[in-house]
One Martini backbone bead per residue (centre of mass of N, CA, C, O) as a GRO file, in nm:
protein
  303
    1UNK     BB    1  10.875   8.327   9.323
    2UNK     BB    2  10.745   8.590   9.467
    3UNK     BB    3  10.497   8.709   9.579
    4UNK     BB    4  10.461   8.995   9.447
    5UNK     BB    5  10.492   8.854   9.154
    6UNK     BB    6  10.263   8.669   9.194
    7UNK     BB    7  10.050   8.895   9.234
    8UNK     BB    8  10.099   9.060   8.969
    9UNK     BB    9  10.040   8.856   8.785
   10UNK     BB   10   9.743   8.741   8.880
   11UNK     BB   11   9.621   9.034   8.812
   12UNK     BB   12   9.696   9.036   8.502
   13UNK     BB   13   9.561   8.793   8.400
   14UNK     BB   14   9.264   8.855   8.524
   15UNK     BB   15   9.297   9.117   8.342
   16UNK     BB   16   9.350   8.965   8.058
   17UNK     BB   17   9.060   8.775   8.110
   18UNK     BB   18   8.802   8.970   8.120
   19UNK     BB   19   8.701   8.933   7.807
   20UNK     BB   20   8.566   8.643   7.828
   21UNK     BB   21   8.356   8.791   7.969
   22UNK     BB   22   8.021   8.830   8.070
   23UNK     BB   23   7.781   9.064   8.112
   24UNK     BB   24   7.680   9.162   8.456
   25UNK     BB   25   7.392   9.289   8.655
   26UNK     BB   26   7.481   9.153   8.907
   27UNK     BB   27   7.584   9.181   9.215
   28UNK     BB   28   7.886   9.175   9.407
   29UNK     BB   29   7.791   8.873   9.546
   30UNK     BB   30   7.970   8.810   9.742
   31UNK     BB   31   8.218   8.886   9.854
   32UNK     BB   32   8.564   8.829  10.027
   33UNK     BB   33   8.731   8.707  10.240
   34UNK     BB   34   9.023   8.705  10.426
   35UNK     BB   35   9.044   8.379  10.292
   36UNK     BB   36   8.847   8.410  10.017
   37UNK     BB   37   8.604   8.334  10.020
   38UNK     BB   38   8.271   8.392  10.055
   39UNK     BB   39   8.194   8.673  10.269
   40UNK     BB   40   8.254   8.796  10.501
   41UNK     BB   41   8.521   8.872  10.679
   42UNK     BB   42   8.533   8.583  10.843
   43UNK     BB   43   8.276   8.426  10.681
   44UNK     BB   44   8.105   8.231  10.524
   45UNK     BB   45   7.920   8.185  10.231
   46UNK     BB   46   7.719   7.956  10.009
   47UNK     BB   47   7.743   8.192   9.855
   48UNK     BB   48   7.956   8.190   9.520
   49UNK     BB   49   8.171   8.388   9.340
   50UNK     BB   50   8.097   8.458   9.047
   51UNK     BB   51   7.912   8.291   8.860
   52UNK     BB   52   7.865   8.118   8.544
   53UNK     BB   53   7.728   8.151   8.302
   54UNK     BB   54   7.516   7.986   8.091
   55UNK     BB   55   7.789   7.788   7.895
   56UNK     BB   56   7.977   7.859   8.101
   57UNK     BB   57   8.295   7.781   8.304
   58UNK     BB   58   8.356   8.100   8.344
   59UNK     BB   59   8.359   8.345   8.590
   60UNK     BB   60   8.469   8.613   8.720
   61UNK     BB   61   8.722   8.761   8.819
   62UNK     BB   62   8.813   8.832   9.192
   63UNK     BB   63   8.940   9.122   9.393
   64UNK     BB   64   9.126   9.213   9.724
   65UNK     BB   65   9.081   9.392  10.044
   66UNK     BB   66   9.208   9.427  10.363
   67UNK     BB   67   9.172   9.597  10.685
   68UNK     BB   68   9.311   9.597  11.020
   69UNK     BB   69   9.331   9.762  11.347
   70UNK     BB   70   9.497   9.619  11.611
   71UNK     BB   71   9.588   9.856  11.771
   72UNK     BB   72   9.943   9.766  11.705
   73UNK     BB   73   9.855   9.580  11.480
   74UNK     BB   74   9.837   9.542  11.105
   75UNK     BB   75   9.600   9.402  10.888
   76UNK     BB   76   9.639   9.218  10.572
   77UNK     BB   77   9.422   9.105  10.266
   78UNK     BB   78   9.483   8.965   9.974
   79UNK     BB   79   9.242   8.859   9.723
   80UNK     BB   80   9.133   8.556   9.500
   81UNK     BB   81   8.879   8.495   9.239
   82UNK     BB   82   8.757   8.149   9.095
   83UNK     BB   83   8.456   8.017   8.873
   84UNK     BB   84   8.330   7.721   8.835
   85UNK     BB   85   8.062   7.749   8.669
   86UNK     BB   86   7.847   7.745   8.957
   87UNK     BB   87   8.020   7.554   9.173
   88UNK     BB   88   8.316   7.629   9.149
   89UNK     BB   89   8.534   7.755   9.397
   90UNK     BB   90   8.869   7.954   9.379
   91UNK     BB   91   9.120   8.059   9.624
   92UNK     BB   92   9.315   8.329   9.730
   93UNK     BB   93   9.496   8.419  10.036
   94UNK     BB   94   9.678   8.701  10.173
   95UNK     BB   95   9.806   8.720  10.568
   96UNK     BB   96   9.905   9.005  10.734
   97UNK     BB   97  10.071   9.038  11.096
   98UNK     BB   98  10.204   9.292  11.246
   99UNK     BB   99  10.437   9.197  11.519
  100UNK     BB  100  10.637   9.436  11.668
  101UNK     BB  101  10.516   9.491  11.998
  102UNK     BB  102  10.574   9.182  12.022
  103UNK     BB  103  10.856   9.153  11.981
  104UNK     BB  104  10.994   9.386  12.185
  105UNK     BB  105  10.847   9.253  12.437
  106UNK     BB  106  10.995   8.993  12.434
  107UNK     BB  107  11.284   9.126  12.485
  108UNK     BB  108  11.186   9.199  12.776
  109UNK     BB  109  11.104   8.960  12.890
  110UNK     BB  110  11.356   8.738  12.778
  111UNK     BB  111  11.567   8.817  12.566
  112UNK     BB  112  11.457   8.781  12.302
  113UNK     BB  113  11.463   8.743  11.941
  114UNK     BB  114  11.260   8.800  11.659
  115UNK     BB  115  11.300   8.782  11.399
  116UNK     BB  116  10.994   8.887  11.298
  117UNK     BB  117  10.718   9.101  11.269
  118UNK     BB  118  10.566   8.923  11.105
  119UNK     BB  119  10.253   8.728  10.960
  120UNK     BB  120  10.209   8.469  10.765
  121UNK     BB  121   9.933   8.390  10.509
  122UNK     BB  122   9.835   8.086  10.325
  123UNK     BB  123   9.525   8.064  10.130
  124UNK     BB  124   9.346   7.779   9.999
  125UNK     BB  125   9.083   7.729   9.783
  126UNK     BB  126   8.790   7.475   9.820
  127UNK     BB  127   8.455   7.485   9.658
  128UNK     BB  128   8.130   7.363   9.702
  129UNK     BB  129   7.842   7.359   9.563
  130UNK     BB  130   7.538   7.136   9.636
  131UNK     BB  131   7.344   7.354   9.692
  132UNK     BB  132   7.044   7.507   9.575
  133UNK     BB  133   6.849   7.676   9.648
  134UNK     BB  134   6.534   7.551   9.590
  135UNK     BB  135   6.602   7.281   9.494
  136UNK     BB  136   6.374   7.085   9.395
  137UNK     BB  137   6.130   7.278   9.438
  138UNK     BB  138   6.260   7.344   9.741
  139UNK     BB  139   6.224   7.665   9.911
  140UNK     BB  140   6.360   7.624  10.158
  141UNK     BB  141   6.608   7.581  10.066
  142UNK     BB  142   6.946   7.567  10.121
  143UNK     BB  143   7.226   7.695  10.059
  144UNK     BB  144   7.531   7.417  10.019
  145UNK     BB  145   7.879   7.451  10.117
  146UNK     BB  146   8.170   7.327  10.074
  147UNK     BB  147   8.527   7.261  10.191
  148UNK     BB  148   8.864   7.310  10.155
  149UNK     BB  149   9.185   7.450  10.338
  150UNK     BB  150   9.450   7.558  10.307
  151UNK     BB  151   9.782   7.652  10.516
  152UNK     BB  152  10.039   7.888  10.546
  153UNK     BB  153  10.340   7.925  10.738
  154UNK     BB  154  10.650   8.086  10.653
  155UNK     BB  155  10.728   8.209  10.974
  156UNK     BB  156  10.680   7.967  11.224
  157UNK     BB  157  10.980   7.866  11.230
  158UNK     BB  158  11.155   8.134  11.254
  159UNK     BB  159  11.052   8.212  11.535
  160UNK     BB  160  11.065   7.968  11.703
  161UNK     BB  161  11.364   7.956  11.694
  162UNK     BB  162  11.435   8.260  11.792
  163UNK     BB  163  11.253   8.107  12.063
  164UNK     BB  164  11.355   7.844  12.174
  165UNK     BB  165  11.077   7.693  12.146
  166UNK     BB  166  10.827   7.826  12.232
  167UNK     BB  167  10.589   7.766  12.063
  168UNK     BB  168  10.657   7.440  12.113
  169UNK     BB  169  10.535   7.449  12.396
  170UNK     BB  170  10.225   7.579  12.342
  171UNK     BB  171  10.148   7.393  12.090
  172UNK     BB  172  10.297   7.477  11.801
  173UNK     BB  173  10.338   7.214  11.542
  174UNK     BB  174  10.257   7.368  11.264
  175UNK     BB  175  10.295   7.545  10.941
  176UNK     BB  176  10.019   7.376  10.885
  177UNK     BB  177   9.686   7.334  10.736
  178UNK     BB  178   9.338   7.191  10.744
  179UNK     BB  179   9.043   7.283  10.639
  180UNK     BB  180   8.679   7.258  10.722
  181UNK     BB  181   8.328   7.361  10.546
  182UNK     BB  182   8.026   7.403  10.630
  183UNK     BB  183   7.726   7.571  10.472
  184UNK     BB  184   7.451   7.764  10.509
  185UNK     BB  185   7.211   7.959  10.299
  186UNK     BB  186   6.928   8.218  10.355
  187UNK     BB  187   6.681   8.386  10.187
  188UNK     BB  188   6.464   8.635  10.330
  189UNK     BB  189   6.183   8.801  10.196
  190UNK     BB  190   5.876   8.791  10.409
  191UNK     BB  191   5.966   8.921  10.693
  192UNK     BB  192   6.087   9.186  10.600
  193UNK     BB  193   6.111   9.445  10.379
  194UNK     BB  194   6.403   9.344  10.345
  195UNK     BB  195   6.636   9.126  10.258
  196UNK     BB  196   6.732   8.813  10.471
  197UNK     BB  197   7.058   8.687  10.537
  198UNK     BB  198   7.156   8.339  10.639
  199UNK     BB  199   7.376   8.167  10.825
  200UNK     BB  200   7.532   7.847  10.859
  201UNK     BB  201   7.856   7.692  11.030
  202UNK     BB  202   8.123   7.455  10.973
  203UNK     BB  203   8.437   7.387  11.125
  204UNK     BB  204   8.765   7.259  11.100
  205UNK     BB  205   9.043   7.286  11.286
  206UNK     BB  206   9.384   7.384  11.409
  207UNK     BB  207   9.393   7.692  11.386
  208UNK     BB  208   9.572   7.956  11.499
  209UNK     BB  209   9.483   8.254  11.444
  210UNK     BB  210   9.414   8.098  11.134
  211UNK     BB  211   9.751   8.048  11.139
  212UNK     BB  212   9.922   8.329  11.278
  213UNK     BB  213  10.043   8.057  11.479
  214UNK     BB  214   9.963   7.802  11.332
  215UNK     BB  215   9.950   7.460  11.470
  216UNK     BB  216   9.825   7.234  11.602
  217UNK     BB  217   9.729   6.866  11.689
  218UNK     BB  218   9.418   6.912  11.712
  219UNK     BB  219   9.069   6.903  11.617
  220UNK     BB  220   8.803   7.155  11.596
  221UNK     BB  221   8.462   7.197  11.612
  222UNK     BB  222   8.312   7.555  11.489
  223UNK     BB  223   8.080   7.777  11.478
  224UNK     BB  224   7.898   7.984  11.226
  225UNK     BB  225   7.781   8.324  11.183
  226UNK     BB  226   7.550   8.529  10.926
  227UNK     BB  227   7.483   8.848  10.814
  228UNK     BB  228   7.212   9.007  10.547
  229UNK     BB  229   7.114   9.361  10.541
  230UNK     BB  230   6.870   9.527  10.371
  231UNK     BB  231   6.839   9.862  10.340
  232UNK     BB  232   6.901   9.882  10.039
  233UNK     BB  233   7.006   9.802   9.725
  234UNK     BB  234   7.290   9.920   9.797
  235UNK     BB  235   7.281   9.881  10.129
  236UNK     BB  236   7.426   9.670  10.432
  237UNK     BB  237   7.397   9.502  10.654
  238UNK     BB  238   7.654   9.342  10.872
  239UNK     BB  239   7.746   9.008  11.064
  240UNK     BB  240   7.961   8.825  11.267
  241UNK     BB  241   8.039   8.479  11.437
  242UNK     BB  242   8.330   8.331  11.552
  243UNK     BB  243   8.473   8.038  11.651
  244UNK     BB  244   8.771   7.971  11.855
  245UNK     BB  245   9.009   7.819  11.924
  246UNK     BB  246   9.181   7.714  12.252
  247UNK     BB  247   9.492   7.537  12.295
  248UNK     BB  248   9.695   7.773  12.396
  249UNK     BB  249   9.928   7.838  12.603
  250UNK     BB  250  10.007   8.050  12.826
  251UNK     BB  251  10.195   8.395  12.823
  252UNK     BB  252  10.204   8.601  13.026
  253UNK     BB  253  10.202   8.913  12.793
  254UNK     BB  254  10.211   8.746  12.516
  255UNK     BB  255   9.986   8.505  12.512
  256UNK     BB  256   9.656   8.429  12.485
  257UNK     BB  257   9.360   8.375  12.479
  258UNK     BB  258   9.133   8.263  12.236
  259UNK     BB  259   8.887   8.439  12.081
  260UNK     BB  260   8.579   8.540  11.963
  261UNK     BB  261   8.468   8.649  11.668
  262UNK     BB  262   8.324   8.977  11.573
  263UNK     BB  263   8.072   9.196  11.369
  264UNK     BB  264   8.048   9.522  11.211
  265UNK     BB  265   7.874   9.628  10.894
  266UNK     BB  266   7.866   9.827  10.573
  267UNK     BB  267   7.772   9.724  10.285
  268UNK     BB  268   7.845   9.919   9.940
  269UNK     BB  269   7.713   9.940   9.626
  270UNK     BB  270   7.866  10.071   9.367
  271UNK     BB  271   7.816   9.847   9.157
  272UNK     BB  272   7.867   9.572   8.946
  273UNK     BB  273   8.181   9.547   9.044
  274UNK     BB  274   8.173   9.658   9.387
  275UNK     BB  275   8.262   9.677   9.678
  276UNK     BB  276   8.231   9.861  10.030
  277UNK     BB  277   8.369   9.804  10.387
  278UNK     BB  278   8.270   9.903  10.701
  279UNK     BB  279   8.403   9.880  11.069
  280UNK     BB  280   8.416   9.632  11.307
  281UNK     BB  281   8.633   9.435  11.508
  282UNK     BB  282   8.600   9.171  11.792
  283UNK     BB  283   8.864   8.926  11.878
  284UNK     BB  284   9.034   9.008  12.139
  285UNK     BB  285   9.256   8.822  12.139
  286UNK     BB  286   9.608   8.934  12.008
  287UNK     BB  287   9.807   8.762  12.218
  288UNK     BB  288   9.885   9.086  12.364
  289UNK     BB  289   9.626   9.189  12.291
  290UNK     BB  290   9.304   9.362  12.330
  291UNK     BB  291   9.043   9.365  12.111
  292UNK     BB  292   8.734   9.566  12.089
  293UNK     BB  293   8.788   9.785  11.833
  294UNK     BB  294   8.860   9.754  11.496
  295UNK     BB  295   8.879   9.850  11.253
  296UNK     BB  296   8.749   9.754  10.912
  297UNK     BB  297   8.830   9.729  10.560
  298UNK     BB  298   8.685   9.653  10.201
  299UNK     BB  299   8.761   9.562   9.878
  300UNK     BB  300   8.571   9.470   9.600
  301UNK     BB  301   8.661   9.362   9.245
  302UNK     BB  302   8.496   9.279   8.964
  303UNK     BB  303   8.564   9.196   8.601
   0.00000   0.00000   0.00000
């Protein structure tokens, strides 16, 4: 089954089973990130998408898209979540980074021709919630959730191929790999006149430019940060900051260093069932471009 049947599939499905579930009128937040988890664009949050009222299994599924360009490039990822119980979610996102500026550009620097215009990444997520909020009747606590990310790049084999094993010369040594995360979120209600949420967590991963590059051969521990501030009942400011490994070999004018990326956005509360995102993302380099204010915007809707 090809990509596009798959997801047109999971949508009808997810479409086909929303009458199972019972109606929430609480907020559809957190969104979903664009590697699946909930989160803000690039970064995950403690709480899990849509969980399960008291006495169901499943939560309501949620699907989403997300679009950024980065100069010359433009990113799309399309993702889905479903969760068990309140405590797991399960998503997966599919991401697409169209690098054809880039296919050029080495054809003029090196004589070689790049099969593939386009990167693409599967990836597949499970989080589990450890903690809730205030948990053992201790307000302090925040909500902590782990994850373990699968990631495939099904296009890294045949561009590597295409340029004569220049990936494998700078590092990039599989076409998959496994993310883990911890992280945890509290919401401060009594410090700003309405509420702030912040997050901190840690990834461990070997994956370049979130796998859109491949993987390298060893982990690096890796700290994560956002946050979202309600300026109305349903509009938020919201912002984030992600720590990025750089391990791949320069290739001046065409691969360049791994910058760590950030961003600042408005996330508003359609309704019951919707959010949409706009903003702006600063990644620095996105291989052989400089990319310090890309658009960025996002839909997330909760059946």
């Amino acid at each position: 089954m090809n990509l596009k049947k798959l997801l047109i599939f999971g949508i009808i499905f997810l479409s086909g089973t929303a009458a199972a579930f019972a109606n929430d009128k609480n907020p559809p937040l957190p969104p979903q990130s664009i590697e699946g988890p909930g989160g803000i664009f690039v970064t995950p949050m403690a709480y899990i998408i849509s969980p399960a009222e008291e006495g169901k299994i499943f939560g309501k599924p949620v699907v989403g898209a997300s679009w950024a360009q980065l100069e010359d490039k433009r990113f799309l990822a399309f993702t889905f979540s479903e969760t068990l119980w309140d405590r797991v979610e399960l998503s997966y996102a599919y991401n697409n980074l169209e690098i054809a500026d880039l296919k050029s550009k080495i054809h003029r620097v090196t004589g070689m021709r790049a099969d593939s215009s386009h990167s693409e990444l599967h990836n597949f997520n499970l989080r589990v919630n450890l903690l809730k909020e205030g948990d053992y009747k201790q307000a302090w606590l925040p909500a902590v959730t782990a994850g373990i990310h699968y990631k495939y790049n099904p296009t890294e084999h045949d561009l590597n191929k295409s340029l004569n094993g220049v990936l494998k010369g700078i590092g990039v040594k599989d076409d998959s790999g496994i993310d883990y995360t911890l992280v945890a979120t509290k919401m401060l209600k009594d410090v700003l006149p309405r509420p702030l949420i912040l997050s901190a967590g840690v990834r461990v991963t070997k994956a370049s430019h979130i796998g859109l590059l491949g993987f390298s051969d060893t982990y690096q521990a890796l700290g994560e940060f956002n946050f979202a501030q309600f300026l109305t009942d349903k509009l938020l400011l919201v912002g984030e900051y992600r720590m990025k490994p750089d391990k791949l070999k320069r290739i001046p004018g065409l691969v360049e260093k791994e910058d760590d990326w950030w961003d600042l956005a408005f996330c508003y509360i359609l309704n019951n069932h919707s959010t949409i995102s706009v903003g702006y993302l600063n990644p620095g380099h996105v291989l052989n471009d400089n990319v310090r204010a890309a658009p960025a915007a996002r839909l997330v809707w909760e059946f």
